[in-house]
C-alpha positions in Angstrom: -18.5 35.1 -9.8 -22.1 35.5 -8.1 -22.1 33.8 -4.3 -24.3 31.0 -6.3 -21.2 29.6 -8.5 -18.5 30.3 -4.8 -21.0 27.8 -3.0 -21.6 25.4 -5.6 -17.8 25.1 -5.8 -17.4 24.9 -2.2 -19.9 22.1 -2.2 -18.2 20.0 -4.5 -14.8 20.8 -2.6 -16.6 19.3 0.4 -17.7 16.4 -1.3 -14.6 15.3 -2.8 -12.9 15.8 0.7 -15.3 14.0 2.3 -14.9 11.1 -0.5 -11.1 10.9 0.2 -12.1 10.9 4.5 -14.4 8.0 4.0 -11.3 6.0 2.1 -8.6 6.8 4.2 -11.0 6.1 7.2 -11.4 2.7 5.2 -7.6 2.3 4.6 -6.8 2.2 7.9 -9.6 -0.1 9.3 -8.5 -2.5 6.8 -4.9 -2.1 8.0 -5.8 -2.5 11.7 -8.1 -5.6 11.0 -5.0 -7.0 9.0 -2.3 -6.2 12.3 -5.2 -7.2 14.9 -5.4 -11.2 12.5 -1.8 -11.5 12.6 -1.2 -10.9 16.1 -4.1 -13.0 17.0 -2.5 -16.2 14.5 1.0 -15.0 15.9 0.9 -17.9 18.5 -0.8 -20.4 16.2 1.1 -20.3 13.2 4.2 -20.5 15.4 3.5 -24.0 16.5 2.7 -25.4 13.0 5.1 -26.6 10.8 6.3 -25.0 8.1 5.6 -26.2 4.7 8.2 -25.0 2.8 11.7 -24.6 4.1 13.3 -21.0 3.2 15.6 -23.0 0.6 12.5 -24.1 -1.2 11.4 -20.8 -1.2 14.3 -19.0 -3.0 14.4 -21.5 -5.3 11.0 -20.8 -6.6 11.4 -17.2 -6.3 14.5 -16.8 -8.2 13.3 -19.5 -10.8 10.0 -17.5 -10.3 11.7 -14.0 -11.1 13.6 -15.0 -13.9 11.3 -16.6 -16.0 9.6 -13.0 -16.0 12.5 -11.6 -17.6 
């Protein structure tokens, strides 16, 4: 292999890599916004009433999940 082909390889290597930084760097601000809204609503949504009451809830889910069957 001539020094040519070893750095064009070794370009692409580094682009590829720096592909999969920019989405894991994008994974996790995503994930942080997420924590950071639901700590912030934490107090909020624990004041308001719940519409549903866990036994509506398990009804619909295991009506829900057998109808997929």
């Amino acid at each position: 292999m001539t020094v040519e082909v070893d750095l064009k390889e070794m370009k692409d290597l580094l682009c590829m890599l720096n592909k999969k930084v920019d989405l894991l760097i994008e994974n996790r601000e995503t994930v942080s916004s997420m924590s950071f809204v639901e700590k912030s609503l934490k107090d909020f949504l624990g004041i308001e009433p719940d519409v549903y009451s866990m036994k509506d809830v398990k009804v619909r889910y295991s009506s829900a999940r057998c109808s997929f069957r």
